[in-house]
N, C-alpha and C positions, 0 to 999 in steps of 0.2 A: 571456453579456452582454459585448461587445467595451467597453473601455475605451480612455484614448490613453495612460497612463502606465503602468509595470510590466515594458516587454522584451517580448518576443516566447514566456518562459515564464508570466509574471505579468498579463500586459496582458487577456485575456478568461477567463473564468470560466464553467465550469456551476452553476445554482443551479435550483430548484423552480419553476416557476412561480407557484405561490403561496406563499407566506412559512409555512415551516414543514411543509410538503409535504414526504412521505417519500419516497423513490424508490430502485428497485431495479437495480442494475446486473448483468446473467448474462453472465460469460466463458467463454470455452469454453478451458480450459487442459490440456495435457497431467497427468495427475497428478502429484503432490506437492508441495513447500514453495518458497512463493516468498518474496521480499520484497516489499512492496508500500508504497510511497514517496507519500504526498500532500503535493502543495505549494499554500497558500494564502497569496493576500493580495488586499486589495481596499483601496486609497485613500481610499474614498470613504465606509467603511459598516463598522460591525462585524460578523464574523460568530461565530453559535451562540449558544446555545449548542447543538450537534449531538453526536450519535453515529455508529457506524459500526458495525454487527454484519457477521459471517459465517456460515456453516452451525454452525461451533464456537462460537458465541457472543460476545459483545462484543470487538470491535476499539479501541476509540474511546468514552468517555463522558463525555460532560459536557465538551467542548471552548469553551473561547470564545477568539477572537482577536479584540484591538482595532484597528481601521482604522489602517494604514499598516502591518503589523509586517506581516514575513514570517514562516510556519510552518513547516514540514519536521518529517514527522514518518514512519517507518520500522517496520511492525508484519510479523509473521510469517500468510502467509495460506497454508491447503493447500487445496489440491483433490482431490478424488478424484473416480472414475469419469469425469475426462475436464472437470470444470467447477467454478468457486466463482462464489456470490454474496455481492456487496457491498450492504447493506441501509443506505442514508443517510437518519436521521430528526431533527429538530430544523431550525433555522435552518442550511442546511449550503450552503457554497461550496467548488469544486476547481478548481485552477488545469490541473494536471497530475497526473496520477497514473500510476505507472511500476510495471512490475513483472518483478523478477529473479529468474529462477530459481538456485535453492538445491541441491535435492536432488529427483531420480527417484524417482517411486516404485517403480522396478524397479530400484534404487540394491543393488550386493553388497557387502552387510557384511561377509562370510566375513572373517576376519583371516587365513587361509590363500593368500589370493592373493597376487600378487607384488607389487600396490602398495603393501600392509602389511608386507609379509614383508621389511625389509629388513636389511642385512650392516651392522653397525656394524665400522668396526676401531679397534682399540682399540690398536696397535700405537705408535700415536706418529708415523709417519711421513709 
């Protein structure tokens, strides 16, 4: 829903077509841990109160913001097998939502390699 106040992050909004309409978001993500950043706000209108589930279970419960506030809020989302879904139920609005990758799931722990393995000198010098 475009609005004229808010910037060019804040100004239009995804919402439900109908008020309180769930909806399902499928990403197609290389596997493992991302950050996953939603930013809301709406001038005009309170929102939630909403949820926000994953495959692993609850992201987000029982959220409400009051009209004018900005939100910014930063949860941990994995994916596996190549995808995550984002499941939005309640009264729910996204301005933006962003997501960084953390960690591969093809990520080597081994504490044997050289990135781990490093030379402290303890010499002083």
């Amino acid at each position: 829903m475009p609005r004229a106040t808010g910037g060019l992050l804040r100004r239009d909004f995804a919402a439900p077509a109908r008020e309180s309409a769930g909806a399902t978001l499928e990403l197609e993500l290389h596997s493992g841990l991302y950050l996953l950043t939603l930013n809301v706000y709406d001038a005009k209108q309170d929102t939630g109160p909403f949820g926000l589930h994953s495959g692993d279970g609850p992201l987000l419960q029982n959220v409400t913001i009051p009209r004018g506030q900005f939100w910014d809020k930063t949860v941990p989302l994995s994916s596996r097998d190549g995808k995550a879904e984002l499941r939005f139920s309640g009264k729910w609005k996204v301005n933006a939502l962003t997501l960084q990758k953390i960690l591969h799931e093809e990520e080597d722990f081994l504490f044997e390699q050289p990135y781990w393995n490093m030379q402290v000198d303890e010499s002083g010098d």
